[in-house]
C-alpha positions as CSV (number, residue, x, y, z in Angstrom):
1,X,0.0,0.0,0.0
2,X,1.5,3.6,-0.9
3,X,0.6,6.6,-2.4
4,X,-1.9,6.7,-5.3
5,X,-2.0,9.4,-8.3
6,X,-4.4,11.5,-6.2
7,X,-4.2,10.5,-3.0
8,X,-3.9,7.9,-0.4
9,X,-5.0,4.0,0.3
10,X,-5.7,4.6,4.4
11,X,-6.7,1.8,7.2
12,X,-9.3,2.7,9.2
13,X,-9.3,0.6,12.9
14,X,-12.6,1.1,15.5
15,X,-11.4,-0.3,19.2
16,X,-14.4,-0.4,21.8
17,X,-12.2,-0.1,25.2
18,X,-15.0,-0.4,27.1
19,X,-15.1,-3.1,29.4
20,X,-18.6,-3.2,29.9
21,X,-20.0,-1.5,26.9
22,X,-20.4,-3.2,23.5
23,X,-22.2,-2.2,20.1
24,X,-25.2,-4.5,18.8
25,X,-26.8,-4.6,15.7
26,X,-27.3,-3.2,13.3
27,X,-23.9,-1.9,14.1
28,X,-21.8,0.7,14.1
29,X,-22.2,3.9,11.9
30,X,-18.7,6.1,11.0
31,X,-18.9,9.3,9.8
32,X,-17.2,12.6,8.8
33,X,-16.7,15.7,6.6
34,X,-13.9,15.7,4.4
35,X,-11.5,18.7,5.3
36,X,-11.2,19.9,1.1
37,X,-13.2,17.8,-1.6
38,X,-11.7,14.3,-1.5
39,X,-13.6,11.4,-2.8
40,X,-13.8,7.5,-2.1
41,X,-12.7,5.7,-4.9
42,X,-12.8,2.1,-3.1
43,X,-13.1,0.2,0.1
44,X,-12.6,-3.3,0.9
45,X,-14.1,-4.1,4.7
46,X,-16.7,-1.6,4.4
47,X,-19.0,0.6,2.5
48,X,-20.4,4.0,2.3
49,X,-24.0,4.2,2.9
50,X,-24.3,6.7,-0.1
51,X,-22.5,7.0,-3.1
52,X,-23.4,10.6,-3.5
53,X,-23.3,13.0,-6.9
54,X,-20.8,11.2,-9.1
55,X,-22.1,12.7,-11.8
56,X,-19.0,14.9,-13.2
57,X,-17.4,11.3,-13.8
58,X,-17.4,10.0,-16.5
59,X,-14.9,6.8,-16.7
60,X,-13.9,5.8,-13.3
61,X,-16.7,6.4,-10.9
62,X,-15.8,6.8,-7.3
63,X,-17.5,4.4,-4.8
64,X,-18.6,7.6,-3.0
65,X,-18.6,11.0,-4.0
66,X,-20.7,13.1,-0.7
67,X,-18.6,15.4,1.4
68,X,-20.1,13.9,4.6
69,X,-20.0,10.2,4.1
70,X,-21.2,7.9,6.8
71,X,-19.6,4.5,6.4
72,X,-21.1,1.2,8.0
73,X,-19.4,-2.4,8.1
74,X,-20.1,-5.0,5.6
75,X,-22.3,-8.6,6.9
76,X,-20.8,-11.9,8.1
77,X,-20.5,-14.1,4.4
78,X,-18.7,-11.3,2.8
79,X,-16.4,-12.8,-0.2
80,X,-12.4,-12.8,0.9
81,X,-11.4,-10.9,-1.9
82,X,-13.7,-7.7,-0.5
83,X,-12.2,-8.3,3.2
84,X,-9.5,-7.4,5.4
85,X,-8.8,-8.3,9.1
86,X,-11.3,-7.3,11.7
87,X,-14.0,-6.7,9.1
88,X,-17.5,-8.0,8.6
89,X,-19.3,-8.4,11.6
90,X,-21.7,-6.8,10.7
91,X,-21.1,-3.6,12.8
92,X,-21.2,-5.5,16.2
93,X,-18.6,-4.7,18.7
94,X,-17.5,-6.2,22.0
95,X,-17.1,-5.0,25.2
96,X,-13.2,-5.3,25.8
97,X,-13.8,-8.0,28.9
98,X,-16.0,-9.9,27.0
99,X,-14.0,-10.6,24.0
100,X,-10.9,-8.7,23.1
101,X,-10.5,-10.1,19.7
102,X,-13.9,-9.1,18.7
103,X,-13.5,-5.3,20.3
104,X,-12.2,-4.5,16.9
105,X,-13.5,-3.4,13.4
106,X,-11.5,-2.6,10.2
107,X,-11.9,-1.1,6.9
108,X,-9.9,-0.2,4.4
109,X,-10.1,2.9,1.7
110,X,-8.7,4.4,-0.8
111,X,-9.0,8.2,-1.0
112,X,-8.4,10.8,-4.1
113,X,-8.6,14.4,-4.4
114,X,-6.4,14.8,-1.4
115,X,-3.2,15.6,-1.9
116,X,-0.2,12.9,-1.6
117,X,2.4,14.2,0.9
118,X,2.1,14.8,4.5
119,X,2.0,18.6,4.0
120,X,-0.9,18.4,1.7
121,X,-3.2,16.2,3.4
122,X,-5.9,17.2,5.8
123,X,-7.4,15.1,8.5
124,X,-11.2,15.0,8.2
125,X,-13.6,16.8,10.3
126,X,-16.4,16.3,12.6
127,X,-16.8,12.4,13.4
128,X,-19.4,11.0,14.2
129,X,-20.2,7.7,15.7
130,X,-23.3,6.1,15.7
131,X,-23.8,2.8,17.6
132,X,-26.7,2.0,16.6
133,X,-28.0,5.2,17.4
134,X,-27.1,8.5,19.5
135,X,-24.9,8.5,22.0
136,X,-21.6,8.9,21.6
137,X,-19.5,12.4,21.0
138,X,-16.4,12.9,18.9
139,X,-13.2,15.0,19.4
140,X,-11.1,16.0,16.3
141,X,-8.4,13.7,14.6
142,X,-4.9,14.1,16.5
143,X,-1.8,13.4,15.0
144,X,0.4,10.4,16.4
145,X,3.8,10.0,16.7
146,X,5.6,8.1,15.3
147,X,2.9,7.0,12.9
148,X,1.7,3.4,13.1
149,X,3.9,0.8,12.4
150,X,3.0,-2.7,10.8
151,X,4.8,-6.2,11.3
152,X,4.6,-9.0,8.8
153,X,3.2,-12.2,9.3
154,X,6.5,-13.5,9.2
155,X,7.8,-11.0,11.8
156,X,10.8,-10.4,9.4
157,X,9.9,-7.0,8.0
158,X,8.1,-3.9,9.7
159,X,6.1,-1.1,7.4
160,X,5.2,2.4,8.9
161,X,2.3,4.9,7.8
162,X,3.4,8.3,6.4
163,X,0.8,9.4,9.0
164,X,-1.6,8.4,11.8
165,X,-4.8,10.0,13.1
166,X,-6.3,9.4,16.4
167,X,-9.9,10.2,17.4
168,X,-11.8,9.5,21.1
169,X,-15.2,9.1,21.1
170,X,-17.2,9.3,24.8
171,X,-19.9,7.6,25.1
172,X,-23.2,8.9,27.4
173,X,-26.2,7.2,28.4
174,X,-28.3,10.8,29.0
175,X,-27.4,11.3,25.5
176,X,-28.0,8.6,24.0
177,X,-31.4,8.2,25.9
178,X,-33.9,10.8,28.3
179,X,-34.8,7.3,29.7
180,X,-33.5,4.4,31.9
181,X,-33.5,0.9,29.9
182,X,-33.5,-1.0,32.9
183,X,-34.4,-1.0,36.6
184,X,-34.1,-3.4,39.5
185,X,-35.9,-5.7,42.2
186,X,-35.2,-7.3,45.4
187,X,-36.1,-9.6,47.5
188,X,-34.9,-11.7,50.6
189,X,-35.2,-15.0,52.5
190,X,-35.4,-13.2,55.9
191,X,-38.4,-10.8,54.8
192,X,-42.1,-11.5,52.7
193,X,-41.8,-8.7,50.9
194,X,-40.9,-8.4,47.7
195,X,-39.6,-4.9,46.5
196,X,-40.6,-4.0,42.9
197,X,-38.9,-1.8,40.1
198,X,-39.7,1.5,41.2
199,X,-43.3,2.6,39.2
200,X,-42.4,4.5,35.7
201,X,-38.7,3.9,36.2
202,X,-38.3,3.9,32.1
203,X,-41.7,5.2,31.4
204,X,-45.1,5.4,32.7
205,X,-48.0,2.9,31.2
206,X,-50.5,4.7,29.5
207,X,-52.3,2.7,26.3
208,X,-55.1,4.6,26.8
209,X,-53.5,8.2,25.4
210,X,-50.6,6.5,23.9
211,X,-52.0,3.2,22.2
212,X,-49.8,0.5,21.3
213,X,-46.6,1.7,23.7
214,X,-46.6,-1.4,25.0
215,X,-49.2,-4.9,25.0
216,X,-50.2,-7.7,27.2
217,X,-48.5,-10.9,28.3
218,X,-52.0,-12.6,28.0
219,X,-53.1,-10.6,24.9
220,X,-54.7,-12.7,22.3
221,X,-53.3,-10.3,19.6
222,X,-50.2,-10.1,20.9
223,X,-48.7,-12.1,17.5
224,X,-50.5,-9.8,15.5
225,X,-48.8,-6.4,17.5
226,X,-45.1,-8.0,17.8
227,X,-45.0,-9.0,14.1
228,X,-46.9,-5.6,12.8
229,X,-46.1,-4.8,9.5
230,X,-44.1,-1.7,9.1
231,X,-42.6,-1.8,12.5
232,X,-38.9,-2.3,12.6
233,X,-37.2,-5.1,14.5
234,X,-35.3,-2.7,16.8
235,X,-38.3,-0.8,17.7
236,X,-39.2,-1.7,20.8
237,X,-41.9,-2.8,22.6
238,X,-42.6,-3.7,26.2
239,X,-44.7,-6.0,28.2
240,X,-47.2,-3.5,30.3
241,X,-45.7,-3.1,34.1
242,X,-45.7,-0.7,36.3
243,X,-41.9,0.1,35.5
244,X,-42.1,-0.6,31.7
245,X,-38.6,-1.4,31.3
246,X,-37.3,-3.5,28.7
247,X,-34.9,-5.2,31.4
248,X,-35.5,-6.1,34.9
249,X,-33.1,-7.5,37.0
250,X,-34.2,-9.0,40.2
251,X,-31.7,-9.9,43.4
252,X,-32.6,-12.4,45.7
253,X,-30.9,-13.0,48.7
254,X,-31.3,-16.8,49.1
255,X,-29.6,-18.6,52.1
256,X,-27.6,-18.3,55.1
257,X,-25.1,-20.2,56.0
258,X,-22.4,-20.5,59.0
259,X,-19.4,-19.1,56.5
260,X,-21.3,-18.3,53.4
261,X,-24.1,-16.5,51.9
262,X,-26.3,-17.5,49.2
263,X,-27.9,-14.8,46.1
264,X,-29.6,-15.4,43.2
265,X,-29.9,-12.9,40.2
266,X,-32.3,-13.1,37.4
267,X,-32.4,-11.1,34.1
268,X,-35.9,-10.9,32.7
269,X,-36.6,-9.3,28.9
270,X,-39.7,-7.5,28.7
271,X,-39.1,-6.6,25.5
272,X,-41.1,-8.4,22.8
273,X,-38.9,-7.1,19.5
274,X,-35.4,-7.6,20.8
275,X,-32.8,-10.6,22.0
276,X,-29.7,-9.5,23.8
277,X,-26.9,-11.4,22.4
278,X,-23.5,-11.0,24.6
279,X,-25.7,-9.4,27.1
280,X,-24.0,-8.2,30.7
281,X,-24.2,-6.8,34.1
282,X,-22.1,-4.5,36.1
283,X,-23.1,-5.3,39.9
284,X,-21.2,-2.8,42.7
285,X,-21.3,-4.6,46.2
286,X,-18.6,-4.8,49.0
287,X,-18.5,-8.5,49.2
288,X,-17.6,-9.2,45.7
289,X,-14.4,-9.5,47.5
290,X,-15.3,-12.6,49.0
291,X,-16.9,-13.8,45.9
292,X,-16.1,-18.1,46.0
293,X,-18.5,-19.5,43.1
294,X,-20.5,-18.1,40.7
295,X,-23.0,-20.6,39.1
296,X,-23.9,-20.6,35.1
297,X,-22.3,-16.9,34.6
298,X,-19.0,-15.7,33.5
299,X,-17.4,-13.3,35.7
300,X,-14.7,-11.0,35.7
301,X,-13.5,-8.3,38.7
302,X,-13.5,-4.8,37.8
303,X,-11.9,-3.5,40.7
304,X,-12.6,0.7,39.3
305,X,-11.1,1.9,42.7
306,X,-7.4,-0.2,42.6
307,X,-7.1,-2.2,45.9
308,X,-11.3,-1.8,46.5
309,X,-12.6,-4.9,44.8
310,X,-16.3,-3.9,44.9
311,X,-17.4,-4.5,41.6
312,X,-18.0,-7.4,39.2
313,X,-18.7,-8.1,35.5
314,X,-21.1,-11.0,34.9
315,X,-22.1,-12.1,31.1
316,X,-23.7,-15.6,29.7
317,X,-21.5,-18.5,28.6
318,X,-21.2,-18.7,25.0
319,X,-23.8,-21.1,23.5
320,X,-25.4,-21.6,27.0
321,X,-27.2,-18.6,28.2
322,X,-25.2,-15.4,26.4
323,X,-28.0,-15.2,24.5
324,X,-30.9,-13.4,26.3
325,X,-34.4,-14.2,24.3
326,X,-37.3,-11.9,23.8
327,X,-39.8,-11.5,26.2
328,X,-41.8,-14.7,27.0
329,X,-41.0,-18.3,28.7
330,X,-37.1,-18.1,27.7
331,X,-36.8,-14.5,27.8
332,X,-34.9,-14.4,31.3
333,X,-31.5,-15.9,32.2
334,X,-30.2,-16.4,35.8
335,X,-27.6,-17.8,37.9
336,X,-26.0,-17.8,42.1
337,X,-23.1,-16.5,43.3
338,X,-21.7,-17.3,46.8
339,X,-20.0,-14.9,49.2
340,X,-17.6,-16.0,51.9
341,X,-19.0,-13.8,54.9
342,X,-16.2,-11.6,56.2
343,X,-17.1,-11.0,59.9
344,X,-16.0,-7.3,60.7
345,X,-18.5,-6.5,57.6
346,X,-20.8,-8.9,56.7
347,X,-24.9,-8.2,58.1
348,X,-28.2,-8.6,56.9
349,X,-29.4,-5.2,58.5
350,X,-30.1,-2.2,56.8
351,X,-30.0,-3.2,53.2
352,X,-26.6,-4.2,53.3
353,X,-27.1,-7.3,51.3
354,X,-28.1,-5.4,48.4
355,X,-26.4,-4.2,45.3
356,X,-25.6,-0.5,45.5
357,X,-25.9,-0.1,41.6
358,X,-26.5,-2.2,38.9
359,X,-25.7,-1.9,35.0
360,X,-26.7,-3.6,32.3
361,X,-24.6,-3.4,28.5
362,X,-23.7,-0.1,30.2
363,X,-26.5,1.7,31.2
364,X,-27.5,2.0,35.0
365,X,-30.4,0.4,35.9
366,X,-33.1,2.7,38.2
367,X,-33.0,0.9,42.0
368,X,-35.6,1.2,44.5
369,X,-35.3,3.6,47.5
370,X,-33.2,2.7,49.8
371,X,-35.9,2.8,52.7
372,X,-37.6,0.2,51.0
373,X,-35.3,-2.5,51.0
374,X,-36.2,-5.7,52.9
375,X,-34.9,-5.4,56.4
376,X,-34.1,-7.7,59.0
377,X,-37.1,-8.1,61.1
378,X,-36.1,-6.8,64.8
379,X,-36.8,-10.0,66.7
380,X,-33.8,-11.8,64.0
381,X,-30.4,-12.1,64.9
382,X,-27.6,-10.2,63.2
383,X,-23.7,-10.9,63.2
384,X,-22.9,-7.1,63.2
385,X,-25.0,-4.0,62.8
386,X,-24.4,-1.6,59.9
387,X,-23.6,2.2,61.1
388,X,-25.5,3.3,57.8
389,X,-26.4,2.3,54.2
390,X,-24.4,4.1,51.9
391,X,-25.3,4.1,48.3
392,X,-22.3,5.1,46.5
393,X,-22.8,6.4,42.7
394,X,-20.2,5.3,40.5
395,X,-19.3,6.9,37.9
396,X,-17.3,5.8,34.6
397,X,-16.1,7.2,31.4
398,X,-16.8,5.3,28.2
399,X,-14.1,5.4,25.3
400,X,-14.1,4.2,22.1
401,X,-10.7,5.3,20.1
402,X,-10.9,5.6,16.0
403,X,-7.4,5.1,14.5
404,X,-6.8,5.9,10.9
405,X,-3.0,5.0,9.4
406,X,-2.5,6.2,5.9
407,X,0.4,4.5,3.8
């Protein structure tokens, strides 16, 4: 790869460093506005959602010709001779703990009109990242130094790009959303009462006003509605609850034991239009460093605050349950973890036994008051009384780098 008559053959390279974050389908959109008025002329990897006004060619006509070209990844079954590595996935990212070697999409493309030396070619402008939808925001294209450099297969030669690019996306759930797309429940041995998702945590019921913003579990037309023509497949639409969130996610606490204490957490989809492949929760709780077994999950420490491990990634085992079904009899996945009890800590008072903030793919989930948390009844014995319930906030930064190496 080198210069061309006009321009430049450029890699472009999309790495979700998220750890909890991933992109689903239909994918990722890339876009941007060409600094001076370069064209597209090919791309293997990818494509340009429009080809533009092409018009003033005549012989050779450029794969895309529009100053602001928004570029999306090609499908899974793509012939060889129209890829390059990390390509066609079909836009879908994931998260970094999940699966590293699919964090990463790749296109290549071959750019005229720009100039072909380092002095005379411009970064482009304004990026834009789309994932499916809103969300994420864009700085402008750095340079890096020194620019990329490539090894062979063989490890016997090493190229290096006339010039490298950088770009940070941030990633924002207020943005990409006004509302929550999951809340939480809980629930405990020791206590009958069973604390619901708060009421309207994503959105208050109301089919009367707003007809057909969500249908019921029992309806007979309920076929008809999901499969409605002119209704697209990532629209969604929700069970009617009192919370009318696509995603619930109910802790149990389950048994007590001498050493050890027993939780059970179940997902549930509410969402008839939508499966959750490579779904995953971010749980914050101050005996996840005590965590012994974890039953039917994967799970991975996060440990946000260094030494403080307070915080654990759970996801689905691949082929087992990392696939999370629309709403119905299979549309909920679950599993147990045990805790070793740590004795200058551990007590079932005050809502201690309960996550203080839960995530799913990355957005936080709404929880109940704290004041309504199953407590210990006062006639039950504790091992150690809690001073106070403290519901920390956490709060993380989402990053998603674009790199762009020109040869």
């Amino acid at each position: 790869m080198q210069w061309t008559s006009d321009g430049y053959v450029a890699v472009v390279s999309i790495y979700n460093y998220q750890k909890y974050r991933h992109i689903q389908a239909p994918g990722w959109k890339l876009g941007w506005v060409w600094a001076k008025k370069e064209i597209i002329w090919s791309m293997v990897g990818g494509q340009a959602t429009e080809q533009g006004d092409c018009s003033q060619f005549k012989v050779n006509i450029p794969h895309c010709c529009k100053r602001d070209p928004t570029i999306v990844d090609l499908l899974p079954g793509t012939p060889y001779n129209m890829q390059i590595a990390n390509c066609c996935k079909g836009g879908v990212l994931n998260s970094w703990v999940q699966d590293p070697a699919n964090a990463v999409a790749s296109f290549q493309i071959s750019v005229g009109r720009s100039g072909t030396t380092n002095y005379t070619v411009k970064a482009p402008l304004n990026f834009t990242l789309k994932a499916p939808g809103p969300g994420y925001s864009c700085g402008v294209a750095h340079d890096v130094k020194p620019p990329t450099k490539f090894i062979s297969q063989d490890g016997r030669r090493t190229t290096q790009a006339h010039v490298t690019w950088n770009v940070t996306c941030t990633y924002s759930q207020f943005v990409a959303q006004r509302a929550p797309t999951c809340c939480v429940s809980l629930s405990s041995f020791y206590n009958e009462t069973i604390v619901n998702c708060p009421k309207c945590s994503c959105g208050c019921e109301n089919n009367i006003t707003r007809p057909g913003s969500c249908v019921e579990g029992n309806s007979p037309y309920l076929a008809s509605v999901v499969n409605e023509p002119g209704k697209s497949s990532m629209a969604t639409l929700v069970q009617c609850t009192p919370h009318m969130c696509p995603i619930r996610v109910h802790w149990h606490v389950k048994l007590n034991y001498r050493e050890y204490w027993r939780v059970k957490i179940t997902v549930t989809n509410w969402n008839y239009r939508m499966n959750y492949s490579q779904w995953n929760l971010v749980v914050q709780h101050p005996n996840f460093d005590e965590v012994t077994t974890i039953f039917s999950f994967n799970y991975k420490s996060l440990n946000p605050y260094g030494v403080i491990n307070d915080t654990g990634m759970l996801w689905g085992i691949k082929y087992y349950n990392d696939l999370l079904m629309v709403a119905g009899p299979d549309g909920n996945v679950q599993s147990e973890l045990l805790f070793r009890k740590d004795p200058s800590t551990f007590t079932f008072e005050k809502g201690w036994a309960f996550p203080r903030r839960i995530y799913f793919n990355g957005d936080s989930c709404v929880m109940p008051p704290p004041d309504a948390y199953p407590w210990l009844p006062n006639s039950s014995p504790v091992l150690k009384a809690s001073s106070s319930l403290v519901i920390p906030i956490a709060i993380w930064t989402a990053f998603l780098f674009v790199s762009l190496s020109m040869y």
